[in-house]
C-alpha positions as CSV (number, residue, x, y, z in Angstrom):
1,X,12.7,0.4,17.8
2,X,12.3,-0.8,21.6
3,X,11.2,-4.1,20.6
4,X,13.9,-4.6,18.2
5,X,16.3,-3.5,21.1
6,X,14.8,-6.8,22.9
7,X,16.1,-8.6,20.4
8,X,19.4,-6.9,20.0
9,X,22.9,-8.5,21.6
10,X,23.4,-6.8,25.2
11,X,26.9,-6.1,25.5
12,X,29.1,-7.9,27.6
13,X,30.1,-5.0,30.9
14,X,34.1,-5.8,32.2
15,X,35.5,-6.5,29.1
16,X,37.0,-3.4,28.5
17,X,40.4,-4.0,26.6
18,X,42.1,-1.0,28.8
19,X,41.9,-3.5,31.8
20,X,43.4,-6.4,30.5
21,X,47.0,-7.6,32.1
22,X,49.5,-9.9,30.8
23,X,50.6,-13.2,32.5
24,X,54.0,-14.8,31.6
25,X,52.7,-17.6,29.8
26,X,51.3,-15.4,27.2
27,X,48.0,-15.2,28.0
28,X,45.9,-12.1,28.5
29,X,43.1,-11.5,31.2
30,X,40.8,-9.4,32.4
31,X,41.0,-8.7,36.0
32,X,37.8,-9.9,36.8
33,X,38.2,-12.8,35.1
34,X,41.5,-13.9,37.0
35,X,39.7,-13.2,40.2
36,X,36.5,-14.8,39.1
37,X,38.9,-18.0,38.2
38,X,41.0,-17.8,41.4
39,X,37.1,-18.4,43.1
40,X,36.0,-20.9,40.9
41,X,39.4,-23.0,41.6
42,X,39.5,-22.7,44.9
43,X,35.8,-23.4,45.9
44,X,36.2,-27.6,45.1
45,X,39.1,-27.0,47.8
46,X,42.4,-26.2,48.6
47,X,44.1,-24.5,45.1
48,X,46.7,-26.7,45.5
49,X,45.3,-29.7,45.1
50,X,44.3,-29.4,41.9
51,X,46.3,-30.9,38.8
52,X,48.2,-28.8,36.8
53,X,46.7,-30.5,33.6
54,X,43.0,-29.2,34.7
55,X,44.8,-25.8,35.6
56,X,46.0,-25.3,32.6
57,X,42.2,-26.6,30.9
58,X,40.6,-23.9,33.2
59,X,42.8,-20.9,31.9
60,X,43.0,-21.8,28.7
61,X,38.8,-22.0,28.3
62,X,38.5,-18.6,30.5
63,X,41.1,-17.3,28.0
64,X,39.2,-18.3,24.7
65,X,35.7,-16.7,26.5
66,X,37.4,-13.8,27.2
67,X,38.6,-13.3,23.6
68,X,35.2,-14.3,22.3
69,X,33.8,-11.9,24.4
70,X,36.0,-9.1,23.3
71,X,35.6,-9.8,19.5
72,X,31.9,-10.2,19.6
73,X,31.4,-6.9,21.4
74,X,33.8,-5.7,18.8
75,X,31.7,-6.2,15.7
76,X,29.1,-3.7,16.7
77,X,31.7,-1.1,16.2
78,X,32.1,-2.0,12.7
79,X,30.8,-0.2,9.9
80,X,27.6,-1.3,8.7
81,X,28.4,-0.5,5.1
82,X,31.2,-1.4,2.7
83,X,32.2,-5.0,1.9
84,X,36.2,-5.3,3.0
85,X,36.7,-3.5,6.1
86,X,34.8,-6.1,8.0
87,X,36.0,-9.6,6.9
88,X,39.4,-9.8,8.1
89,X,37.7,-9.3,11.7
90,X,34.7,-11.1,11.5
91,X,37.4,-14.1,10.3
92,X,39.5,-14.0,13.5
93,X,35.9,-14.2,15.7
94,X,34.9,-17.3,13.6
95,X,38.4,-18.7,15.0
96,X,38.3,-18.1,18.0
97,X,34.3,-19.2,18.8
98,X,35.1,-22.3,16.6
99,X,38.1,-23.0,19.1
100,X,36.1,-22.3,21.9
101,X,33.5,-24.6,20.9
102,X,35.5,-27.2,20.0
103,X,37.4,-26.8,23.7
104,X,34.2,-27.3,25.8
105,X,33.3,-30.0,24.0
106,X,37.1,-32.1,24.2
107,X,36.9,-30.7,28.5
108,X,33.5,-30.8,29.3
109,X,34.6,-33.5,32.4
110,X,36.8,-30.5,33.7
111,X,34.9,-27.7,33.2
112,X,31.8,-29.2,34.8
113,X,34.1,-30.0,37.6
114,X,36.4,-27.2,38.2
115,X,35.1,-24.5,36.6
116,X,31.2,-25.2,37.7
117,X,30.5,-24.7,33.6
118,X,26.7,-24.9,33.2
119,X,24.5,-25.6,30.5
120,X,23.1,-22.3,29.6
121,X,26.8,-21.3,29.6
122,X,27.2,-23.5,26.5
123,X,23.7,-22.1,25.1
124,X,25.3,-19.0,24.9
125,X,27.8,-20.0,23.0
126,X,26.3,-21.5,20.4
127,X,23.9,-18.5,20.4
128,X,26.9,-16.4,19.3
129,X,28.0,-18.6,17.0
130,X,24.4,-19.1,15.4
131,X,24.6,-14.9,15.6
132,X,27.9,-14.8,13.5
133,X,26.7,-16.8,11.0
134,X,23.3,-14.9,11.0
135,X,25.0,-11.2,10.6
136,X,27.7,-12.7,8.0
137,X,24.9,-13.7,5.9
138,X,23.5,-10.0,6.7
139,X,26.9,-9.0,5.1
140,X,27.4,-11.0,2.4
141,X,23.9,-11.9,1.6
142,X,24.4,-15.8,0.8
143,X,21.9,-18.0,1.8
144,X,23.7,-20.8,3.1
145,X,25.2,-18.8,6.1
146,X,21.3,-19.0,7.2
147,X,21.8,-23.5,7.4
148,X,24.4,-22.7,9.7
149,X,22.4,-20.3,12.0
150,X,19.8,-22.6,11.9
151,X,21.9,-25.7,12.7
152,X,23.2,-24.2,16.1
153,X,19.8,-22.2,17.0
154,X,18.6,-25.9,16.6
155,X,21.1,-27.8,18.0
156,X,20.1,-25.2,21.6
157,X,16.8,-26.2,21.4
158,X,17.1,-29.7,20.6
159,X,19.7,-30.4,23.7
160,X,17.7,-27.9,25.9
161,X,20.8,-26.1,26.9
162,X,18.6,-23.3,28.4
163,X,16.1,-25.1,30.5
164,X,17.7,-25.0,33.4
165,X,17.6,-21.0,33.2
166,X,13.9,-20.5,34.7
167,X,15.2,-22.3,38.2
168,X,17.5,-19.9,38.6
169,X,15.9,-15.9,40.0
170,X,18.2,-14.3,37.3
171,X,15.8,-12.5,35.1
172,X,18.7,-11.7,32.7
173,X,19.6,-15.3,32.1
174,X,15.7,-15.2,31.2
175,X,16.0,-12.3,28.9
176,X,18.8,-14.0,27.5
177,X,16.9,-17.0,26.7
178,X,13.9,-14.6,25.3
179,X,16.3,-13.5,22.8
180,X,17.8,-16.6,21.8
181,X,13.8,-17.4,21.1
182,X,13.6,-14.1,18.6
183,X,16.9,-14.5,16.8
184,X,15.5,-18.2,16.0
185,X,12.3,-16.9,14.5
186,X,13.6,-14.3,12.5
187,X,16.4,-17.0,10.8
188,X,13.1,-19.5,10.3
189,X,11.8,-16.8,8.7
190,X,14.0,-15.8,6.3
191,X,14.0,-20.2,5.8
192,X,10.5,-20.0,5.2
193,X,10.5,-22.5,8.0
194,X,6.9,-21.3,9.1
195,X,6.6,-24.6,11.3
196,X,9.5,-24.3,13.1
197,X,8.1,-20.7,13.3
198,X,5.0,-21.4,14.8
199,X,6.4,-24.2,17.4
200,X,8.6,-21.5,18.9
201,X,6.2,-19.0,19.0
202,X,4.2,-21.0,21.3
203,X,7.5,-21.8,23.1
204,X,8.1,-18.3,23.2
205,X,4.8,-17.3,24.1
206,X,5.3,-19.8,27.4
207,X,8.4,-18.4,28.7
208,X,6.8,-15.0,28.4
209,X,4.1,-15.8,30.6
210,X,6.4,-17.5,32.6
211,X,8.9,-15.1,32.8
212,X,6.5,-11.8,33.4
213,X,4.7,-13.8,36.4
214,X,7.7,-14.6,37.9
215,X,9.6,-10.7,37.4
216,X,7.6,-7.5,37.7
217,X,9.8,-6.1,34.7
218,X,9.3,-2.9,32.6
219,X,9.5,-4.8,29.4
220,X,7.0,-7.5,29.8
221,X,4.7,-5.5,28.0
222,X,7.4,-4.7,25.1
223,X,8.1,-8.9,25.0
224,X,4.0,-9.2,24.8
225,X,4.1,-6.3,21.4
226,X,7.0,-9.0,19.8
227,X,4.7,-11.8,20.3
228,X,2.0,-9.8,18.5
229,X,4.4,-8.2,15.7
230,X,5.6,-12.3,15.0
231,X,2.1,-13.1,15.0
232,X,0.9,-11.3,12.5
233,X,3.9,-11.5,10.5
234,X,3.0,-15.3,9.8
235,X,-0.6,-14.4,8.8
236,X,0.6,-11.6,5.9
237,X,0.3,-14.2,3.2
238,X,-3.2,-13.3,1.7
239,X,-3.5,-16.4,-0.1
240,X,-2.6,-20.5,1.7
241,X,-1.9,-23.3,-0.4
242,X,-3.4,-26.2,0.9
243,X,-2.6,-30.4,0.9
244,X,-5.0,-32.8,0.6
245,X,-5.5,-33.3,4.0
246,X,-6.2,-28.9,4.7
247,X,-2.4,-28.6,5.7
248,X,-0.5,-25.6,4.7
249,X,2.4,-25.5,2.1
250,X,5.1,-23.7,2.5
251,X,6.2,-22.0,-0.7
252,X,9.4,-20.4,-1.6
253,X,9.6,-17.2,-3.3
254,X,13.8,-17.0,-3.7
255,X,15.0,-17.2,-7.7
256,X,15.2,-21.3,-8.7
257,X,16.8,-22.8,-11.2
258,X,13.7,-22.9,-13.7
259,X,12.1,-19.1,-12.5
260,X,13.6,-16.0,-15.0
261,X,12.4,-16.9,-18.2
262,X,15.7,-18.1,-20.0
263,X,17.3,-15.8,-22.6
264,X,16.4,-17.4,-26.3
265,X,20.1,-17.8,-28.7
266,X,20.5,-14.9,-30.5
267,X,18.5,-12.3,-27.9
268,X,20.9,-9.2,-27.7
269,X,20.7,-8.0,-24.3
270,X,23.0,-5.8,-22.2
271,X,25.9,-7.7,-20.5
272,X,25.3,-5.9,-16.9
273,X,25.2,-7.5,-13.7
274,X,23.3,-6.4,-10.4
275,X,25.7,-6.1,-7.3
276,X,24.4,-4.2,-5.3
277,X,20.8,-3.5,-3.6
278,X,19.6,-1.1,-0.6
279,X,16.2,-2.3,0.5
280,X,14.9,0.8,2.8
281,X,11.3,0.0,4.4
282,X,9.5,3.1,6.2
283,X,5.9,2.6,5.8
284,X,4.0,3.9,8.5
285,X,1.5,0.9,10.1
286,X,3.0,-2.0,8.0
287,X,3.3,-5.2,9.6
288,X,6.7,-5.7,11.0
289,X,9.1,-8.2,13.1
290,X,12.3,-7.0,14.0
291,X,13.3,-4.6,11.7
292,X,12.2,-5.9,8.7
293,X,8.7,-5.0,6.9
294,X,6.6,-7.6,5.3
295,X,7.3,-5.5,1.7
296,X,11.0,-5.6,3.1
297,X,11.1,-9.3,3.7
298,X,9.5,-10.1,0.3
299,X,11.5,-7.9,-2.0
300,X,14.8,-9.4,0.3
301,X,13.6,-12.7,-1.0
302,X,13.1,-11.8,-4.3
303,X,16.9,-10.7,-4.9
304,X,18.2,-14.4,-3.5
305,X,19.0,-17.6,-4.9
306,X,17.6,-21.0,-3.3
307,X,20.0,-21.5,-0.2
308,X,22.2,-24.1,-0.5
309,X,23.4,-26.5,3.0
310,X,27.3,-25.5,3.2
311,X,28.5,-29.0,4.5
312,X,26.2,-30.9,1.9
313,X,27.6,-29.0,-1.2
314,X,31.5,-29.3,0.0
315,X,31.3,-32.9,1.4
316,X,28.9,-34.4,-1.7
317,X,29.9,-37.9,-2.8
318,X,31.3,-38.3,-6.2
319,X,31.5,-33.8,-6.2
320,X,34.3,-33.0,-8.7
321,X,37.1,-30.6,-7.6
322,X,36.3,-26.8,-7.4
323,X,38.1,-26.3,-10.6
324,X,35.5,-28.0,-12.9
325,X,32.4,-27.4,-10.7
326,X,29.8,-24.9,-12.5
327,X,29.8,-21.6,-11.6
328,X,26.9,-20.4,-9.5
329,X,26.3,-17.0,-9.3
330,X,26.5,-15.4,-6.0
331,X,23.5,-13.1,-4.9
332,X,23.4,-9.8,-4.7
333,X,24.3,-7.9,-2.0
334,X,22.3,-6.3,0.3
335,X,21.5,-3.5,2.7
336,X,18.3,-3.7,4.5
337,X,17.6,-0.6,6.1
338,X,14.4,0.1,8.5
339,X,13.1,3.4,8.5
340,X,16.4,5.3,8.0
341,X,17.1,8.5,8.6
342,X,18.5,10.6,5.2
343,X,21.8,11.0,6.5
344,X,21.5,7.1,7.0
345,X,20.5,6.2,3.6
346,X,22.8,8.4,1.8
347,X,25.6,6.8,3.7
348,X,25.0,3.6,2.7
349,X,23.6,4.7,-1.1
350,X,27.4,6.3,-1.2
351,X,29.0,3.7,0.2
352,X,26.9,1.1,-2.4
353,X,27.8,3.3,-4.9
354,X,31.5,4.1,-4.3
355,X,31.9,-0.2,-4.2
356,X,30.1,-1.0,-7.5
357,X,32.2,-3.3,-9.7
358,X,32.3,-2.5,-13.5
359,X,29.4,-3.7,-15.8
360,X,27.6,-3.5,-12.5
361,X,24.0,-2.7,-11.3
362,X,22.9,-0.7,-8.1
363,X,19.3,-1.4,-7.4
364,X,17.1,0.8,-5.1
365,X,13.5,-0.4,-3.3
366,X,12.2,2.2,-1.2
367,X,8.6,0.9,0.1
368,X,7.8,4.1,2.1
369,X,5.1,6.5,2.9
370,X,4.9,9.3,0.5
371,X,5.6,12.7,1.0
372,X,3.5,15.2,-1.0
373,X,4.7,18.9,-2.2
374,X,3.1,21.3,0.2
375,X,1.8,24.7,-1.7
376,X,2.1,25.4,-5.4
377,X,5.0,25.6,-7.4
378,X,6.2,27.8,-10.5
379,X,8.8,25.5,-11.9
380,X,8.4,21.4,-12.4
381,X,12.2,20.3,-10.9
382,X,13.5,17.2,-9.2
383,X,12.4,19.0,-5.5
384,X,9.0,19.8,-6.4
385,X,7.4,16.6,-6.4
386,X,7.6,15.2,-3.2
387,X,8.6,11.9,-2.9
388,X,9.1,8.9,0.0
389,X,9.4,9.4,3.6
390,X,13.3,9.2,5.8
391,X,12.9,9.2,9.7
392,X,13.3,12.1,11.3
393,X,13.5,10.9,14.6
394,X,10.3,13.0,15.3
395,X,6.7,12.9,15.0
396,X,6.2,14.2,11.5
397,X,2.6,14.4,11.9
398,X,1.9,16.4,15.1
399,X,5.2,17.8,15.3
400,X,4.9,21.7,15.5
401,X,7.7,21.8,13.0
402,X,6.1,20.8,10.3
403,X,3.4,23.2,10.5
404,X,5.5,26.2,10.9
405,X,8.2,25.5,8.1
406,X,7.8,27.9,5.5
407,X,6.0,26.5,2.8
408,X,8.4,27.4,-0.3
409,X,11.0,25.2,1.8
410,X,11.3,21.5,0.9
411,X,10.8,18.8,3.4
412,X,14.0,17.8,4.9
413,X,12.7,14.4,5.4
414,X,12.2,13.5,2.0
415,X,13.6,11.4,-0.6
416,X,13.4,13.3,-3.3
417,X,14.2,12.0,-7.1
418,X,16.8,14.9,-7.1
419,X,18.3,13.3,-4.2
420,X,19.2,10.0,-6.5
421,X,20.7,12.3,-9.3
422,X,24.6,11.7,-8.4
423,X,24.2,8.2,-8.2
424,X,22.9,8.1,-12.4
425,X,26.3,8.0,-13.3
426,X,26.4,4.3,-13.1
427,X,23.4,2.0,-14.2
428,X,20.6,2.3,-12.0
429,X,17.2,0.1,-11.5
430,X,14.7,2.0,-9.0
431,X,11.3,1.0,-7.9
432,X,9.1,2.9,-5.7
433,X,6.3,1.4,-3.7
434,X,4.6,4.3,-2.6
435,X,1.6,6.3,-2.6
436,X,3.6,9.5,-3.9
437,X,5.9,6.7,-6.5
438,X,4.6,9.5,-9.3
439,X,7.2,11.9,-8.1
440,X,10.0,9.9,-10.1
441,X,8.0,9.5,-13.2
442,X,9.8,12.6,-14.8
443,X,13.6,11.3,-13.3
444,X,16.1,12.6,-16.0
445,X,18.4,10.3,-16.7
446,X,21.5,13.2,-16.8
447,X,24.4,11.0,-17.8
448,X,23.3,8.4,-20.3
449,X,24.0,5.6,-18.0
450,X,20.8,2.6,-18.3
451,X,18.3,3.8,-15.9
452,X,14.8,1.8,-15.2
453,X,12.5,3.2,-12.7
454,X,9.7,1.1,-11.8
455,X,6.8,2.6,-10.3
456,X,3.8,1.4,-7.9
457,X,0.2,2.7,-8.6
458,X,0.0,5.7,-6.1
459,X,-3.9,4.0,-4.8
460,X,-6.0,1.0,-4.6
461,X,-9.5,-0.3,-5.2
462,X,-11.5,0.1,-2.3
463,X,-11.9,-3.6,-1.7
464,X,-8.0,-4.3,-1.5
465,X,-7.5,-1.2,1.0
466,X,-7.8,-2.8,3.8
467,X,-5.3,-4.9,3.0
468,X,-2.0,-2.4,3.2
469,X,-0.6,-3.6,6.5
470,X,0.1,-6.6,5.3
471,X,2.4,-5.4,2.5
472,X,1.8,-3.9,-0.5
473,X,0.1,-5.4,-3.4
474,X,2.5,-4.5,-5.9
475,X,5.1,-5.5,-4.0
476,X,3.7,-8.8,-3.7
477,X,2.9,-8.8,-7.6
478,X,7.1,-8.9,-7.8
479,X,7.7,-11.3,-5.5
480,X,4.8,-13.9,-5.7
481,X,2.7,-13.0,-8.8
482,X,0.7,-15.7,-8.7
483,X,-0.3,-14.9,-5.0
484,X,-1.1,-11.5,-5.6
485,X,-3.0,-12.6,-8.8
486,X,-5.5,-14.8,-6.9
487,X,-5.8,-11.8,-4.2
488,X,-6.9,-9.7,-7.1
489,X,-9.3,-12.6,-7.7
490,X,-10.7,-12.7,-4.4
491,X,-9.4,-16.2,-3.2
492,X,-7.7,-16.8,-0.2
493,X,-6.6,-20.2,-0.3
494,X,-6.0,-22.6,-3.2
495,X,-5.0,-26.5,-3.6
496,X,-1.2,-27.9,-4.2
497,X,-1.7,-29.4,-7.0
498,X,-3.9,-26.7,-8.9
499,X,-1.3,-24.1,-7.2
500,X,1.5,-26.3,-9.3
501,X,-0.9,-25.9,-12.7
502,X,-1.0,-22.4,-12.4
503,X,2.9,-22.0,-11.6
504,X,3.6,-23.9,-14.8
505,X,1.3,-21.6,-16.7
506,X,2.6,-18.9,-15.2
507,X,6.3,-19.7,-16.2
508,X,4.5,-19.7,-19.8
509,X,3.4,-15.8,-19.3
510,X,6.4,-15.0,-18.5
511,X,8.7,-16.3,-21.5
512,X,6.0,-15.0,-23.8
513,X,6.2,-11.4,-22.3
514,X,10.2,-12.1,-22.1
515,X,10.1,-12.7,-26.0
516,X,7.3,-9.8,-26.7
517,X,10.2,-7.6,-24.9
518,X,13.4,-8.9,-26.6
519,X,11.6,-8.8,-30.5
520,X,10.2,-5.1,-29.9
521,X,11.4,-2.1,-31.6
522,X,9.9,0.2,-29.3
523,X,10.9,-0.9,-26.4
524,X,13.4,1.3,-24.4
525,X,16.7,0.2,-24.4
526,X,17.0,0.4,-20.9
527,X,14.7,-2.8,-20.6
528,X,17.1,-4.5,-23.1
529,X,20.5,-4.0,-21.2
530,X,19.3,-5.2,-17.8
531,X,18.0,-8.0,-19.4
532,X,21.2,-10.1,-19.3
533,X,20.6,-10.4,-15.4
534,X,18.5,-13.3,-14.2
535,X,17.1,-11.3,-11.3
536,X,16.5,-8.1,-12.8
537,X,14.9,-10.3,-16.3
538,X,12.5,-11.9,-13.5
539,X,11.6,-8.5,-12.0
540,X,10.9,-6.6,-15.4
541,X,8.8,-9.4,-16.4
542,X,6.8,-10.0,-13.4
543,X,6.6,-6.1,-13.5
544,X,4.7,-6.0,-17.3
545,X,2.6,-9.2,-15.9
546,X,1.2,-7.0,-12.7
547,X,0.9,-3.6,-15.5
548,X,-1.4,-6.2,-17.9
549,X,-3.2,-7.7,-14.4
550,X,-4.1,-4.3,-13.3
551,X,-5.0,-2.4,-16.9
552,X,-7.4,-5.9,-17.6
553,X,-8.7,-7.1,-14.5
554,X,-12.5,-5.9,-13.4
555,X,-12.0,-4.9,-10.3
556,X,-9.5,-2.2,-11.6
557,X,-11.6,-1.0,-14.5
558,X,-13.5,1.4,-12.2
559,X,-10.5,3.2,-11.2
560,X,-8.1,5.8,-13.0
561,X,-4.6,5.7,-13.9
562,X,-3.7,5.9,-10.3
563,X,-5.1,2.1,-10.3
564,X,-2.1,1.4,-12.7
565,X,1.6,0.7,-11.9
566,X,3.7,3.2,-14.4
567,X,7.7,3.5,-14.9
568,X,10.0,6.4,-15.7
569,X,8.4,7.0,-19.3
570,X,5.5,5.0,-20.0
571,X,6.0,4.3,-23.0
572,X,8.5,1.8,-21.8
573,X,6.3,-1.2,-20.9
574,X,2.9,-0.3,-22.7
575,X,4.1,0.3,-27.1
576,X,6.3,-3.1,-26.9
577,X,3.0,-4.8,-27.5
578,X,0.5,-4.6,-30.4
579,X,-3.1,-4.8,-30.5
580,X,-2.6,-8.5,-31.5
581,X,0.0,-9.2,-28.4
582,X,-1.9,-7.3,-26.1
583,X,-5.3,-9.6,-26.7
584,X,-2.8,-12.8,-26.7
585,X,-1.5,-11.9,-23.4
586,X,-4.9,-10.7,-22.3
587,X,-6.0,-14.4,-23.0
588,X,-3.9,-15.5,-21.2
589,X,-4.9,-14.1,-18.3
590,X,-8.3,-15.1,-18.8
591,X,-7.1,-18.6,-19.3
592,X,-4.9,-18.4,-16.1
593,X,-8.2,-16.8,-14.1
594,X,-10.7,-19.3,-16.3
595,X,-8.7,-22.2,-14.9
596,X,-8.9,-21.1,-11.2
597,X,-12.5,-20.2,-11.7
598,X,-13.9,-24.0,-13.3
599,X,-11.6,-25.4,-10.7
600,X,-13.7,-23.8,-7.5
601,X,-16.6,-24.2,-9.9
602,X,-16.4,-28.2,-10.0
């Protein structure tokens, strides 16, 4: 958590709204401000001497930073869950930054005259601004708030409007800049812009170096752990996709237009939406930046639409009014919660739940260490199975608490299935990446409300072990199945163009197991009435593909059922086929593995 507190926005000291006076004109100031002001005036001469015009210019931008200030500092003390509270404040901050930008930019003469405005000054602006739009798209989950991050984080870099910082001995102007560094990686990650990524790593790596030689700080070795964590966030991808010419592609994993396998006319499937989705990472060693996991980051990505650019899509030549445009669907929204404590989680899980519209889905991914029953017990109940890990704000292994608790207790720091019970009374989809995920395999469904529960295998084959810190398997198997398939195969790289072959091929699997699931009788109807949603389809098929990957492929054959990813009866995913749709999609399969194979062959 100290490396994320790097990253975090330091608050703004002096700007406390019980200091504030008013001047006849209306305007409101912070002492220090007004003094700061009556300085900065006076130090190009006598007060007097200066126009009223650039007066004026002077208080008014002092006023609008002020204000900024005040409202940016503001939003931390916003609830971090629920959808409505927030928007009516976060609107009047857009206003007034937007204002504020738009002033520096119509005075920038004056300013650089009279009010000694320097460039970093304007950096930090446009930092905040790139911040709002970063944390609204945090709160609303649509992609295209990350262009608009992007396009001022750029626009800083680009116009170098912090490289006058290092010249000045200010170590917090250098912090500041350090920051500025992290916020851009993390957006370029989320944009899957890994060479924009890697440019300001080494950037970032440089002003590190620079900035520890020059400042004996206590953090330089905190700054030196971010640089690792980015580091080997970039290199989690088991599998690159390669040019021509040995470069990398960059692939997106977000929902296209062409990627759930479209509903055939006359498929009766449920009518349900999904809304809402709490994505709660707490796996101990996982490779991390910020506060968001590699398993985190992928399933995020796997619950979002190809972002769109906001300006392009409103400003498009020949773009017919809103009224006749097609509807797009808007993507879920999100809560992404690292390593929460239970209080924590059932906050938010209320708060999700207490929101949900009608016809509405509340999905939950926990990817989290699992927590195992300690002794025996009599009875088989929804507390007697363990389940995934919350933070305890302890050290749960060598803690002496956990060794004296009386073993017919529970563990407090436990999600346990009971624990989800309440929240069955609207439709549910779960899935558990864990090494304890069997603890939900007997979830009672107590209110009849559709209920899916998707479950990870609770172990691996000893040759993919080593390979758990960079995300889990069957996580990846959700978000990138063809990655994780050529994992499973043992590649770790693989050409565009045969990459493309296999996609398409892919895309085949995926309508047949679509159909398979729609024309069963034996399939649960659970399956059926999430069906209708384009995310969830995606998920339950990629799901069935990673069951049939793992039951058929060699290297899991040597295993148990612990090999095997299950779900909350399971009969659910494995009576839908017959022995004749079981060898068909088997084939396939072998096809899709045949093709890789004569291709590396050749």
């Amino acid at each position: 958590r100290g490396r994320s507190r790097l990253i975090a926005e330091e608050p703004d000291v002096g700007l406390d709204p019980r200091t504030l006076g008013s001047r006849p004109d209306g305007f409101m100031f912070s002492y220090r401000t007004e003094f700061a002001l009556k300085e900065i005036m006076s130090s190009g001469g006598a007060e007097d001497d200066i126009p009223q015009g650039e007066r004026k210019t002077v208080t008014d931008f002092c006023y609008l930073l002020d204000k900024s200030k005040q409202l940016f500092n503001g939003l931390r003390d916003l609830p971090q869950y629920g959808q409505k509270q927030w928007q009516s404040y976060f609107g009047r901050t857009f206003d007034v930054y937007t204002k504020l930008w738009k002033f520096q930019q119509q005075h920038r003469q004056v300013l650089d005259n009279r009010y000694g405005l320097k460039r970093w000054q304007i950096g930090e602006i446009a930092s905040k601004i790139g911040q709002l739009y970063y944390h609204y798209y945090l709160r609303t989950s649509e992609t295209s708030y990350l262009n608009e991050a992007f396009s001022f984080y750029s626009a800083i870099r680009q116009r170098s409007y912090y490289s006058q910082v290092n010249k000045e001995d200010r170590p917090e102007l250098v912090v500041k800049k350090l920051r500025y560094y992290a916020r851009f990686i993390v957006v370029c990650l989320l944009l899957n812009k890994m060479d924009v990524v890697k440019d300001l790593v080494k950037e970032l790596s440089d002003e590190i170096e620079d900035y520890t030689h020059r400042f004996n700080t206590e953090d330089q070795v905190e700054w030196n752990l971010v640089l690792q964590e980015v580091a080997a966030f970039i290199e989690a991808d088991p599998v690159m996709v390669l040019n021509d010419d040995n470069t990398i592609v960059i692939t997106s994993n977000r929902l296209a237009e062409t990627g759930a396998p479209l509903l055939e006319q006359g498929m009766i499937v449920g009518q349900l939406s999904l809304a809402d989705a709490l994505i709660i990472g707490n796996c101990n060693n996982q490779v991390k930046f910020s506060e968001l996991t590699v398993d985190m980051f992928r399933m995020l990505q796997a619950l979002e639409r190809e972002p769109m650019n906001l300006a392009s899509q409103m400003n498009k030549p020949g773009m017919q009014e809103s009224a006749d445009k097609p509807t797009r669907r808007e993507n879920p929204h999100k809560y992404l919660l690292y390593k929460p404590t239970f209080s924590q989680l059932y906050t938010f899980l209320a708060a999700s739940f207490k929101e949900l519209p009608a016809n509405s889905v509340l999905l939950i991914y926990l990817s989290a260490t699992g927590v195992f029953p300690t002794g025996r017990s009599d009875s088989e109940g929804p507390y007697d199975f363990g389940g995934v890990l919350t933070n305890s704000n302890r050290d749960i292994i060598n803690g002496d608490a956990i060794h004296k608790r009386n073993q017919s207790h529970k563990e407090m720091h436990c999600l346990h299935p009971g624990d989800l019970y309440p929240f069955t009374r609207k439709p549910l989809f779960i899935i558990v990446d864990s090494s304890n995920s069997v603890a939900y395999k007997n979830f009672t469904n107590l209110f009849g409300q559709p209920l899916v529960c998707l479950l990870s295998p609770t172990a691996y084959p000893k040759a993919l072990q080593d390979q758990s810190q960079r995300g889990s398997l069957f996580t990846l198997f959700l978000n990138n199945p063809l990655m994780a398939f050529l994992f499973v195969s043992g590649l770790s790289s693989m050409r565009r163009g045969l990459w493309e072959k296999c996609q398409e091929y892919l895309r085949k699997i995926n309508r047949d197991i679509a159909q398979l699931l729609t024309h069963s009788r034996s399939i649960d109807q659970a399956f059926l009435q999430f069906f209708g949603d384009e995310f969830l389809r995606l998920l339950l098929t990629r799901f069935i593909f990673c069951s049939a990957t793992m039951r058929m492929h060699k290297i899991f054959r040597v295993g148990t059922s612990e090999y095997s990813p299950s779900s909350l009866r399971s009969r659910t995913f494995s009576l839908p086929f017959g022995p004749s749709q079981i060898l068909s999609l088997s084939n396939e399969i072998k096809i899709l593995n045949f093709i890789i194979i004569i291709h590396f062959s050749l």
